[in-house]
VOBA-1610 file (N, C-alpha, C; in pm, whole numbers, padded with zeros to 5 digits, always signed):
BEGIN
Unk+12223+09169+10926Unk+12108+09230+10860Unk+11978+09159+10897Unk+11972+09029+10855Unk+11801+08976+10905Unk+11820+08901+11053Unk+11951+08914+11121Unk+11872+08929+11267Unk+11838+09055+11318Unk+11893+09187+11287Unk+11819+09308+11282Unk+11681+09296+11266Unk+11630+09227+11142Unk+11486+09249+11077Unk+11452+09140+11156Unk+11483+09045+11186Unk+11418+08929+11295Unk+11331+09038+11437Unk+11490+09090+11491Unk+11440+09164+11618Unk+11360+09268+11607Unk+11329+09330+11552Unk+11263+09458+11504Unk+11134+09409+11589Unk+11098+09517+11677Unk+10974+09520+11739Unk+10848+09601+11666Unk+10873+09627+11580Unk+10759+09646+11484Unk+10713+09542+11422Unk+10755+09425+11400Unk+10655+09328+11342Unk+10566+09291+11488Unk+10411+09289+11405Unk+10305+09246+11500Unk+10321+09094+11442Unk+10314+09077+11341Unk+10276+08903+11290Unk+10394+08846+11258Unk+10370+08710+11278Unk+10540+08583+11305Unk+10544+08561+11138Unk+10453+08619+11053Unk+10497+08481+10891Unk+10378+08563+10822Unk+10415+08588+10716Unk+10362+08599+10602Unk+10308+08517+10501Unk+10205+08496+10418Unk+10129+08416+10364Unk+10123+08403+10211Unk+10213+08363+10133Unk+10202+08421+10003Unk+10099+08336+09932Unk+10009+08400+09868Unk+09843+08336+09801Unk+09872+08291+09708Unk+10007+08277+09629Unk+09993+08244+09446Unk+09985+08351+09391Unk+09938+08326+09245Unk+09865+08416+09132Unk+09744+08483+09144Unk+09743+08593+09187Unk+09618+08641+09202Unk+09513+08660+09088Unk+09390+08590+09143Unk+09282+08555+09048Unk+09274+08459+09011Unk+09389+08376+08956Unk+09353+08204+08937Unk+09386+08121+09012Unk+09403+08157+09167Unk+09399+08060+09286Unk+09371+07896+09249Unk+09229+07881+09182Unk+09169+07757+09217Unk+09252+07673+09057Unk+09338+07723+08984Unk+09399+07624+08884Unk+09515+07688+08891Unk+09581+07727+08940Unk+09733+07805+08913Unk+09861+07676+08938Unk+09763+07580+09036Unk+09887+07430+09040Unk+09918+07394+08918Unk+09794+07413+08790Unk+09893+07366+08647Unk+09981+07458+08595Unk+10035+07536+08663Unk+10168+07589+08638Unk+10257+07564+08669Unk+10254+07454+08771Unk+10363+07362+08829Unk+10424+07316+08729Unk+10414+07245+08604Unk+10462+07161+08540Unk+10554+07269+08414Unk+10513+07347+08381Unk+10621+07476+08283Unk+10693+07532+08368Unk+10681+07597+08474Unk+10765+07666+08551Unk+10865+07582+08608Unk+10822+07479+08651Unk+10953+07337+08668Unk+11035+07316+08507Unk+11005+07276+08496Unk+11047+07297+08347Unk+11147+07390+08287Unk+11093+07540+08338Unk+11197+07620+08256Unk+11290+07641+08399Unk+11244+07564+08511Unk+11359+07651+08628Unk+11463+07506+08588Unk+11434+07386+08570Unk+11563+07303+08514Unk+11629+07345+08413Unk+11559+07398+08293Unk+11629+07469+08211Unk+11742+07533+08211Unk+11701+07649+08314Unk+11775+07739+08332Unk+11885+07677+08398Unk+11852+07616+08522Unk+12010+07579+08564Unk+12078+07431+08517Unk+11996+07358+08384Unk+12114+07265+08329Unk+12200+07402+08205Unk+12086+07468+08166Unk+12174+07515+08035Unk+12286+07644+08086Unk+12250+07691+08223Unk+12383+07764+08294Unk+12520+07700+08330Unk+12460+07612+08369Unk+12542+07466+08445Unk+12606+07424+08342Unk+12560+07403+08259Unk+12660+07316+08105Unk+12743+07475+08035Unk+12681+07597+08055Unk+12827+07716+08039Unk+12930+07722+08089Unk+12890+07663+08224Unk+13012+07704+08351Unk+13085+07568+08285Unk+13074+07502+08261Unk+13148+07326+08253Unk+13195+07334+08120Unk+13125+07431+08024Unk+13171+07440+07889Unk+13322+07525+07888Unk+13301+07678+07981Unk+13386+07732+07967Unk+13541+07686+08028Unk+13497+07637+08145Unk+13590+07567+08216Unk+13684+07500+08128Unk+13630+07389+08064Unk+13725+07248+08031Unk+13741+07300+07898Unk+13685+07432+07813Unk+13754+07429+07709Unk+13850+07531+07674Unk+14014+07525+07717Unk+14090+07614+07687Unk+14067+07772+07576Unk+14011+07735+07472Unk+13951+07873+07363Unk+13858+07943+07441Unk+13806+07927+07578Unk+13691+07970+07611Unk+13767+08090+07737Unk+13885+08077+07759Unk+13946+08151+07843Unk+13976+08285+07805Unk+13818+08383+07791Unk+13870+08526+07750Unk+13751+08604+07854Unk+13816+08733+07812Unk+13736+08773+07932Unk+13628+08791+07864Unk+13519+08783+07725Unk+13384+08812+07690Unk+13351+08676+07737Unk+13356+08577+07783Unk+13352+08416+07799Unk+13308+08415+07985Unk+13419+08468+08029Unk+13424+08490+08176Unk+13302+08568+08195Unk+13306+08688+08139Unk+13183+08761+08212Unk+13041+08671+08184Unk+13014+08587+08049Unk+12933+08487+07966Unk+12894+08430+08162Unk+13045+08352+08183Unk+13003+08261+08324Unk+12931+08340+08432Unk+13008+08438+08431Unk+12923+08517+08599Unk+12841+08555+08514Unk+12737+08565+08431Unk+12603+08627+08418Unk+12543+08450+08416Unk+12613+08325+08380Unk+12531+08212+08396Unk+12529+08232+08561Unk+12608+08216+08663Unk+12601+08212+08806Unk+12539+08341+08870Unk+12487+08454+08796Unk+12385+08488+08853Unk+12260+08513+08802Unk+12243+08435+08683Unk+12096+08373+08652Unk+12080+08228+08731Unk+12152+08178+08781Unk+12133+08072+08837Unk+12084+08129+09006Unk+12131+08219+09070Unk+12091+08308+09173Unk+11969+08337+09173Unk+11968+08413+09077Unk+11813+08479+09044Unk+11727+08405+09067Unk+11733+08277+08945Unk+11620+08185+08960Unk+11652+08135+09058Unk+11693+08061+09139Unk+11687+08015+09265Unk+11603+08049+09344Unk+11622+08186+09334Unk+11619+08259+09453Unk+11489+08272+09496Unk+11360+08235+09378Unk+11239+08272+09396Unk+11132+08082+09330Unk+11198+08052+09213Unk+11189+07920+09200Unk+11151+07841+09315Unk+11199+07753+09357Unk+11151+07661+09469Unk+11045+07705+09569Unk+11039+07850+09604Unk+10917+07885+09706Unk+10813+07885+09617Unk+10799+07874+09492Unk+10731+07874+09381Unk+10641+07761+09387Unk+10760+07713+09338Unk+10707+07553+09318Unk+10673+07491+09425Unk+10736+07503+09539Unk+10633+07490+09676Unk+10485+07532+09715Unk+10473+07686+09655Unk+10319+07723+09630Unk+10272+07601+09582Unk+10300+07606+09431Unk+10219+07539+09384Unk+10178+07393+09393Unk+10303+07359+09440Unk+10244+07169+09460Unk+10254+07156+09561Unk+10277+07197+09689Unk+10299+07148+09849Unk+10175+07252+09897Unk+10135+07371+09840Unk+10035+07468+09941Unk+10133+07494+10036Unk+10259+07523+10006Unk+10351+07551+10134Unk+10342+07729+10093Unk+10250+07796+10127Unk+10257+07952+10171Unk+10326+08019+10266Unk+10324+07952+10357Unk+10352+08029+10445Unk+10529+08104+10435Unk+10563+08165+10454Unk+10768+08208+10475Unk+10732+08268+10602Unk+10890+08299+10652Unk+10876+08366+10769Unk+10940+08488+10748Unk+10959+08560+10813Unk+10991+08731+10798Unk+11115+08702+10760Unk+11198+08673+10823Unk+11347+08673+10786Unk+11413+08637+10680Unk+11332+08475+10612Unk+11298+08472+10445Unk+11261+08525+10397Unk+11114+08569+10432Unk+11107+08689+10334Unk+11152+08792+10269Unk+11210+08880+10377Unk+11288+08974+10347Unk+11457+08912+10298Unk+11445+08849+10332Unk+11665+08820+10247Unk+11602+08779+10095Unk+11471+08742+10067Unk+11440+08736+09920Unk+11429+08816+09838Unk+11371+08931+09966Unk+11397+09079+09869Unk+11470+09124+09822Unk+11590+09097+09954Unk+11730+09186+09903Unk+11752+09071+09792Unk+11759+08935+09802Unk+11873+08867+09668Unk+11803+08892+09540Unk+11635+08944+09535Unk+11581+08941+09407Unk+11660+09102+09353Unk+11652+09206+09444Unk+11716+09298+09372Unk+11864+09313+09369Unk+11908+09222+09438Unk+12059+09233+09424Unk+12067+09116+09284Unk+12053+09037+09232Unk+12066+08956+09170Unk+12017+09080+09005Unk+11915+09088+09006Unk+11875+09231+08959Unk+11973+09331+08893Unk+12038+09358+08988Unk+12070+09465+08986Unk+12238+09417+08929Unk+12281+09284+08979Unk+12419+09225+08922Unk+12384+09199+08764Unk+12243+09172+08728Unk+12235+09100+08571Unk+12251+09237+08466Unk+12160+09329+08502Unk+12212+09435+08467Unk+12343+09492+08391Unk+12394+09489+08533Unk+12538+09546+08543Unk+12643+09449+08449Unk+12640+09343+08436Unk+12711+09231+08401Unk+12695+09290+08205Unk+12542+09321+08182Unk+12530+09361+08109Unk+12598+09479+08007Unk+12606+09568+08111Unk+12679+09672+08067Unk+12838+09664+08056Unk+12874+09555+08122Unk+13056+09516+08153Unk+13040+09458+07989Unk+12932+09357+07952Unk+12941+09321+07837Unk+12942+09418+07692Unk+12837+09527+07673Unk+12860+09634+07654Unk+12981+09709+07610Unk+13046+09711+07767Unk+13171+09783+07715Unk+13315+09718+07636Unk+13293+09559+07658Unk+13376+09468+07594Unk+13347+09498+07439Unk+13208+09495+07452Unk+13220+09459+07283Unk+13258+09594+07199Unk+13252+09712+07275Unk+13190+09862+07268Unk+13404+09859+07226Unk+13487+09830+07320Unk+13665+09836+07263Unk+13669+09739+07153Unk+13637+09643+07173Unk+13644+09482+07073Unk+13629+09604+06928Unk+13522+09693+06939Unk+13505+09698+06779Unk+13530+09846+06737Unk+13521+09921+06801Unk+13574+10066+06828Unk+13689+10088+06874Unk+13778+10006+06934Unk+13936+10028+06947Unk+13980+09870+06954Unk+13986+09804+06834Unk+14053+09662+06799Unk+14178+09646+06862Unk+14280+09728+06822Unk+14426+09728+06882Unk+14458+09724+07030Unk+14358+09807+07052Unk+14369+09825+07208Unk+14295+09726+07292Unk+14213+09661+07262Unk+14104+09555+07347Unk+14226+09494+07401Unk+14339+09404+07377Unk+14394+09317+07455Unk+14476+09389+07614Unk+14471+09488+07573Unk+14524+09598+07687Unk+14455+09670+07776Unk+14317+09676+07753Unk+14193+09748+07783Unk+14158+09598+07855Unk+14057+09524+07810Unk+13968+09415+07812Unk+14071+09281+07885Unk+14148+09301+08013Unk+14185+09196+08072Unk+14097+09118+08160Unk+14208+09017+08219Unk+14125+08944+08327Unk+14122+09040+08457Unk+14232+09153+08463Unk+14211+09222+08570Unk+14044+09353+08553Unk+14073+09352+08462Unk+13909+09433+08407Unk+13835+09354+08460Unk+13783+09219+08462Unk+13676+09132+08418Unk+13677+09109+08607Unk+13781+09091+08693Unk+13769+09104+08801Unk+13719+09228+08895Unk+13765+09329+08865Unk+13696+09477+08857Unk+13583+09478+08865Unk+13546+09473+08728Unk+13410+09477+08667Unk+13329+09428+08758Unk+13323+09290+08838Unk+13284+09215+08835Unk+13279+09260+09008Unk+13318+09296+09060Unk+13352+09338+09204Unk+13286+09449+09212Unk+13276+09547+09133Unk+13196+09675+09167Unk+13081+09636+09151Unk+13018+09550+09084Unk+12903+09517+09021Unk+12794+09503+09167Unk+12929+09370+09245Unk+12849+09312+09361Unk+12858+09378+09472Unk+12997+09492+09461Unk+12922+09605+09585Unk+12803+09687+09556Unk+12813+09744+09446Unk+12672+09820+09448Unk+12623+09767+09479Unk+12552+09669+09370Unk+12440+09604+09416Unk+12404+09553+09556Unk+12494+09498+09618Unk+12510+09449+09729Unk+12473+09578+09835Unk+12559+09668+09819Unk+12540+09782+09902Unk+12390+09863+09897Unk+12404+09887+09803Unk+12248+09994+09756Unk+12115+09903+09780Unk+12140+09798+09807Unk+12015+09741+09838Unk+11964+09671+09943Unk+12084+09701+10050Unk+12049+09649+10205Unk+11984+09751+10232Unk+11921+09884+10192Unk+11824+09950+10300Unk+11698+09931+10244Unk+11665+09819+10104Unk+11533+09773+10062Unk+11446+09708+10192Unk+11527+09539+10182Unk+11452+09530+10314Unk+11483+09564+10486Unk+11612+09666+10515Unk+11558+09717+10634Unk+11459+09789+10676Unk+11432+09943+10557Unk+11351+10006+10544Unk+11227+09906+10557Unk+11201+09837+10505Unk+11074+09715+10492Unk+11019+09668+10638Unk+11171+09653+10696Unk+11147+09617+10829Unk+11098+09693+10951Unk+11097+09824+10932Unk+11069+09914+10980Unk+10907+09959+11002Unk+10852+09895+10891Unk+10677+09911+10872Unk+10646+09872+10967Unk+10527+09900+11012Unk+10417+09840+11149Unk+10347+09742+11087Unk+10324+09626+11057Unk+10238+09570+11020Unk+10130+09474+11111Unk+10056+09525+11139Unk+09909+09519+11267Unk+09785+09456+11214Unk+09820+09388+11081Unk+09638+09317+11004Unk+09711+09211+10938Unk+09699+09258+10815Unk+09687+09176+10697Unk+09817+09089+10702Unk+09836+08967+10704Unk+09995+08910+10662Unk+09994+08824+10545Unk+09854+08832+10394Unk+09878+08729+10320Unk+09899+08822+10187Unk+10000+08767+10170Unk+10083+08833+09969Unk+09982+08800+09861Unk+09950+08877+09803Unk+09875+08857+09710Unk+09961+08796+09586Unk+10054+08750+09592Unk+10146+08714+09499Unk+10254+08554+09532Unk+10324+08532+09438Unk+10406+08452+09491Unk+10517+08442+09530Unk+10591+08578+09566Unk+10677+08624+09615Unk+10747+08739+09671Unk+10786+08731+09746Unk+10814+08853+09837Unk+10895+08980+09779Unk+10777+09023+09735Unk+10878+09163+09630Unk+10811+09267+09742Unk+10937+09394+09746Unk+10905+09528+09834Unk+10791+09557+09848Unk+10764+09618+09763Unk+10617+09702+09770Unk+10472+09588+09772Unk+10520+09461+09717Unk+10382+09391+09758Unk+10397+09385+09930Unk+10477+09397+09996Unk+10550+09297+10133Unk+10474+09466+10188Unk+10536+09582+10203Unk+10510+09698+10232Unk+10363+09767+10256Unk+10300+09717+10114Unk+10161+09714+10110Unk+10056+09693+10206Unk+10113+09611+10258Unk+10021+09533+10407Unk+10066+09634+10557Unk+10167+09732+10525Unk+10198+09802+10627Unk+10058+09851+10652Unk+10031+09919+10787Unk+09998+10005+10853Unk+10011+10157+10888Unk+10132+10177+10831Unk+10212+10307+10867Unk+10267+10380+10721Unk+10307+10457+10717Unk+10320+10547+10560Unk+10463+10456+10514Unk+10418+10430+10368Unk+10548+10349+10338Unk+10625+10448+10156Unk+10573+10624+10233Unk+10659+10731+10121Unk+10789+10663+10083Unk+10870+10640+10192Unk+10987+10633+10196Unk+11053+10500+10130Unk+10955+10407+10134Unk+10974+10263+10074Unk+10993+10292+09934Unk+10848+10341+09878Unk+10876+10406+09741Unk+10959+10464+09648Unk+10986+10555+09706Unk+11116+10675+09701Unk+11200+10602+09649Unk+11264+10461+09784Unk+11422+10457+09784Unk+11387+10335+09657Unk+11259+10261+09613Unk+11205+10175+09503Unk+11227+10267+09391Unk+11261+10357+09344Unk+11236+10416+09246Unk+11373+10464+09224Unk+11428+10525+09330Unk+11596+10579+09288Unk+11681+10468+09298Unk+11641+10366+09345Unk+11745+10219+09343Unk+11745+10169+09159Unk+11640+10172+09132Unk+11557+10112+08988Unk+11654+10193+08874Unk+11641+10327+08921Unk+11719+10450+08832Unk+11890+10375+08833Unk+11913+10405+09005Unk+12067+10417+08996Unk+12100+10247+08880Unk+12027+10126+08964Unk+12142+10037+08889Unk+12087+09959+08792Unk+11932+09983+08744Unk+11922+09950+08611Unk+11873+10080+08516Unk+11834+10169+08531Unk+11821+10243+08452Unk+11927+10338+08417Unk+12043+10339+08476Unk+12180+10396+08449Unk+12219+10320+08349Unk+12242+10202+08443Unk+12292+10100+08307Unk+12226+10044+08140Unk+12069+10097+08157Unk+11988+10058+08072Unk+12080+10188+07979Unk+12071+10339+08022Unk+12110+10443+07936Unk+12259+10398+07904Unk+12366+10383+07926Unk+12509+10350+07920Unk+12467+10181+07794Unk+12491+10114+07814Unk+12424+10038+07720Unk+12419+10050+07602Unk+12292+10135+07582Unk+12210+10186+07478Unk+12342+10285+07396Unk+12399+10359+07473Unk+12489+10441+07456Unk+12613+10376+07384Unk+12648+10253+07439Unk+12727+10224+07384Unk+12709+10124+07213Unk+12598+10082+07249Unk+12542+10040+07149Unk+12506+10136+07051Unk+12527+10227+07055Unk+12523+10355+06925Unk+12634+10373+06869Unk+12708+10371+06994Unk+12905+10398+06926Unk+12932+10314+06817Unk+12864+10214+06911Unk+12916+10051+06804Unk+12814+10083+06632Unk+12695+10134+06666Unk+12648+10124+06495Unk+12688+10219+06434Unk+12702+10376+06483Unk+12836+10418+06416Unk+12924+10380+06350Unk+13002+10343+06479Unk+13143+10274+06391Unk+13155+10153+06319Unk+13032+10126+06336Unk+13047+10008+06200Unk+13035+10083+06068Unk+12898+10105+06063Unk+12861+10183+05954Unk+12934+10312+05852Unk+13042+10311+05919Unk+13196+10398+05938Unk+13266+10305+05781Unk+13312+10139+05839Unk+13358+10058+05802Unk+13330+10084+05621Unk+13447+10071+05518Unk+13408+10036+05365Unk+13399+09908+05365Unk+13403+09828+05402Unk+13365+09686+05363Unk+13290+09608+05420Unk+13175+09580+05323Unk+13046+09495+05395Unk+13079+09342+05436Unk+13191+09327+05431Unk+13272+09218+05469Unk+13280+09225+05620Unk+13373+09311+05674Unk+13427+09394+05779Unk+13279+09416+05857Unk+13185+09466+05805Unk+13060+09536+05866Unk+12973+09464+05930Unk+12950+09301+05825Unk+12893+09193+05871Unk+12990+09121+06011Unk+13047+09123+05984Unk+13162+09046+06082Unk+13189+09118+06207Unk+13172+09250+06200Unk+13143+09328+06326Unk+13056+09297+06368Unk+12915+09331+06299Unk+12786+09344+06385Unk+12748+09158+06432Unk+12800+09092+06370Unk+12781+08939+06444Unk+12876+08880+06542Unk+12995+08989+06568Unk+13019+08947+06746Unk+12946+09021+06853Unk+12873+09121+06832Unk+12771+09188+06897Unk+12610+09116+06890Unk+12592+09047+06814Unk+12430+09002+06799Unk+12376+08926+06899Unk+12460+08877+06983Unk+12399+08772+07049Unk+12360+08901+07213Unk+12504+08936+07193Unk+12506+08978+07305Unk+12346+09148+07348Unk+12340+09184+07228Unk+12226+09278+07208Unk+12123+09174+07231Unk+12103+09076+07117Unk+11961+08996+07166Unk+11934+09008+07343Unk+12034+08958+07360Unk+11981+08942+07575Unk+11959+09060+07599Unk+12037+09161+07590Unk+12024+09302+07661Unk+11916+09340+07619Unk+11901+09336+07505Unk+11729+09387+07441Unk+11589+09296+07493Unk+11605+09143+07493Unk+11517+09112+07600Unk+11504+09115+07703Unk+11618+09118+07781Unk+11613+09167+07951Unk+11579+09281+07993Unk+11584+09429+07915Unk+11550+09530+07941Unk+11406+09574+07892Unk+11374+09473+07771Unk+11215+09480+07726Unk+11144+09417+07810Unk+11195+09301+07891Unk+11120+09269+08005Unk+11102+09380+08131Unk+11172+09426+08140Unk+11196+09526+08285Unk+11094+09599+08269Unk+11058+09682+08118Unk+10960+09774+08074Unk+10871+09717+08090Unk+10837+09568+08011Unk+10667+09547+08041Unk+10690+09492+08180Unk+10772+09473+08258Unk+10701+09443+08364Unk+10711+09559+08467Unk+10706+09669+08423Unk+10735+09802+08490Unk+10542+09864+08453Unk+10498+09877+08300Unk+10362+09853+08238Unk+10293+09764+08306Unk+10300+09681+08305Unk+10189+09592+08372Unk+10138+09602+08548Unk+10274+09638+08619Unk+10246+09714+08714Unk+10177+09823+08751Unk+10153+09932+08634Unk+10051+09989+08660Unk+09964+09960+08591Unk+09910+09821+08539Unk+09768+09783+08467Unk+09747+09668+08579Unk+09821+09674+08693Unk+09782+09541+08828Unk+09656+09558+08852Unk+09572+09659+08895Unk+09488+09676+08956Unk+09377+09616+08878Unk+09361+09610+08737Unk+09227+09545+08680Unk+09294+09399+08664Unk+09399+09380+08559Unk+09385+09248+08557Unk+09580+09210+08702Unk+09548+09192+08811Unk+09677+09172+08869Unk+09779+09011+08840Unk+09707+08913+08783Unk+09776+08820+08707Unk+09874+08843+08669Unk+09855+08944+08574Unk+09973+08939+08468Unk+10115+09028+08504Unk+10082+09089+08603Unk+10215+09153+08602Unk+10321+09015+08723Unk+10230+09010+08800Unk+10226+08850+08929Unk+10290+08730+08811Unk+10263+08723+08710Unk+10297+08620+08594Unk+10448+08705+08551Unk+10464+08818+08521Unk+10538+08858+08430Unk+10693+08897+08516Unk+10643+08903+08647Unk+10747+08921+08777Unk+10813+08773+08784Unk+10752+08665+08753Unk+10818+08533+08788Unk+10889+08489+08657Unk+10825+08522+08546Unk+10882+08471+08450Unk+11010+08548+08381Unk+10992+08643+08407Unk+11103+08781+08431Unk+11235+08730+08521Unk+11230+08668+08579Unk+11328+08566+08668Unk+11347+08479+08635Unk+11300+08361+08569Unk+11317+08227+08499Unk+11318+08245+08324Unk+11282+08340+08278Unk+11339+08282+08106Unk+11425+08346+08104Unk+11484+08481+08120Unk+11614+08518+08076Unk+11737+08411+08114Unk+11712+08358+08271Unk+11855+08247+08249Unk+11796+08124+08214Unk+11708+08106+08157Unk+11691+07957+08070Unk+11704+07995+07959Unk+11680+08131+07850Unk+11735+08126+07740Unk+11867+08189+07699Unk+11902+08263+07773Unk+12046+08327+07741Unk+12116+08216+07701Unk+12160+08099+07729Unk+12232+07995+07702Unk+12245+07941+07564Unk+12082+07932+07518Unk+12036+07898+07386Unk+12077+07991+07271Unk+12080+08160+07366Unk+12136+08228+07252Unk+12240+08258+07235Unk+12338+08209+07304Unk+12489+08239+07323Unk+12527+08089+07219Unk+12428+07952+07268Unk+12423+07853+07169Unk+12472+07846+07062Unk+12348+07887+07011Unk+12296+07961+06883Unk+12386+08066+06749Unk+12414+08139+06875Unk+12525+08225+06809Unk+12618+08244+06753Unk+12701+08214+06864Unk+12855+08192+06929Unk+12859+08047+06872Unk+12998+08056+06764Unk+13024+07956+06739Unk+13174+07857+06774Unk+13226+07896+06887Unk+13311+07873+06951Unk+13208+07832+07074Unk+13138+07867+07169Unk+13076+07841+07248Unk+12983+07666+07224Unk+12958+07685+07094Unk+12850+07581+07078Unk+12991+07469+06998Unk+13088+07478+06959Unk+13170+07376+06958Unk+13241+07299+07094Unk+13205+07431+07219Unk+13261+07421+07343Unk+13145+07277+07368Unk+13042+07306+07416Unk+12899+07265+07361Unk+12903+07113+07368Unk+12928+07123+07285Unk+12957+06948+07161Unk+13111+06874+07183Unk+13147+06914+07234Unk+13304+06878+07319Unk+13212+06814+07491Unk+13229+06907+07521Unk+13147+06858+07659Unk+13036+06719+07674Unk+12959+06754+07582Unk+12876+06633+07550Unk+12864+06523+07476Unk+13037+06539+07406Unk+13064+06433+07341Unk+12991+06429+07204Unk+12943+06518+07170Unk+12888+06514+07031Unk+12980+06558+06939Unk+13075+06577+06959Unk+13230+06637+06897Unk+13207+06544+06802Unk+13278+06453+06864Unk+13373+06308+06858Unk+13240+06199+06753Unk+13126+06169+06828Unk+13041+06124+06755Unk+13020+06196+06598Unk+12999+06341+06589Unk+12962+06346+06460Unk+13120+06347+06381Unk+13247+06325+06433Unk+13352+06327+06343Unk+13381+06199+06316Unk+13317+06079+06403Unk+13332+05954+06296Unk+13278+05916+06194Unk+13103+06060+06200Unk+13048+05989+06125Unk+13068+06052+05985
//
């Protein structure tokens, strides 16, 4: 794929220039110090899931497993755009070259497009867990959770190698500096020369097929579930339902309220373009720095996992 986009005799220019935050150029380096910050975040408090679930036998189910592959691809995500970041900002290292550039595209929407999806696998766990109890252990295996978990990364994987070929295809004959700090489609496209209908298009039915499918399915299932609680005679039973689901709605409801405003702010770029340039990066770095906190938080098997790992078990039982 990017020695294809390497060779492509349509690029006129060797490297692309990404500017930062557009509009606060001359102080945007004091963002170095939060954005470092929450990108350690994110991958100690992913990093301590994967090590939690691992070493603690109770943690071996498949709502736990899918828990890990959504920590290992928030850890993707942020990666994936993090460090060229933080290179902006404290090295003035702008420059990428085409071939980075574009494999950033594809991993930002493939990564994207896996968190999503991971989402909806979660969804449908909790969607048997509480709407067919008897049946979850027969339904909800590890062979599901492998499944699940495999279609996730062909789509995604698949449906989004013609982001940046299509990309590669533009004439670009002027401009080579990003008004942003990272190589997203349509900023990268923008600088074409040549009609980029088609860029659009396949930006808009990609968006549909693998998060806005999954945004509707979701939502969908998350109705079944308040239904059938609300079904339930005992506010015993009712409470105790809706709090193995809470954590897992909190994320889905902030990850998809992010998608919206940062879908809004995209078309409010043009007066103030900061904020959507702000809301694209951070849209990548807090969901996997806080998902952890709220699975924490929550999940009270998880956060005993937690305190085992870090030895805070043992300390607070002598005391």
């Amino acid at each position: 794929l990017y020695t294809h986009i390497y060779n492509s005799s349509s690029f006129q220019v060797s490297e692309f220039i990404l500017m930062g935050f557009p509009g606060i150029h001359e102080w945007q380096n004091w963002l170095f110090l939060p954005l470092a910050l929450l990108y350690i975040l994110a991958l100690g408090a992913n990093i301590l899931i994967l090590i939690t679930i691992q070493h603690e036998p109770s943690l071996h189910q498949p709502l736990y497993w899918l828990l890990g592959i959504l920590a290992i691809v928030d850890i993707g995500l942020a990666t994936t755009i993090m460090p060229k970041i933080l290179a902006i900002l404290w090295f003035e290292a702008k420059a990428i070259s085409l071939p980075e550039c574009f494999a950033q595209i594809y991993a930002i929407h493939s990564f994207m497009g896996m968190e999503s999806g991971i989402f909806l696998c979660m969804a449908v766990d909790r969607y048997v867990a509480i709407c067919y109890p008897l049946r979850y252990p027969s339904i909800v295996t590890e062979a599901f959770v492998i499944k699940a978990t495999l279609s996730m990364v062909l789509r995604n994987g698949l449906l989004t190698i013609p982001v940046p070929v299509l990309a590669s295809q533009r004439h670009y004959c002027s401009r080579n500096e990003i008004d942003h700090c990272l190589c997203s489609n349509l900023g990268v496209t923008s600088l074409a020369c040549d009609d980029i209908t088609i860029n659009k298009f396949y930006q808009l039915a990609l968006a549909w097929v693998m998060v806005g499918s999954d945004m509707g399915l979701v939502f969908a299932s998350y109705a079944l579930i308040i239904r059938s609680v609300l079904r339930l005679n005992s506010a015993e039973a009712t409470s105790k339902a809706l709090s193995t689901c809470s954590s897992h709605l909190i994320l889905i409801l902030f990850f998809y309220t992010a998608v919206i405003v940062v879908s809004v702010t995209q078309l409010a770029g043009r007066k103030l373009p900061v904020i959507p340039a702000l809301f694209n990066v951070l849209h990548s770095v807090m969901p996997p720095a806080f998902n952890p906190m709220v699975y924490a938080l929550r999940t009270q098997e998880l956060r005993a996992g937690f305190q085992k790992v870090l030895g805070l078990g043992d300390n607070m039982s002598r005391k």
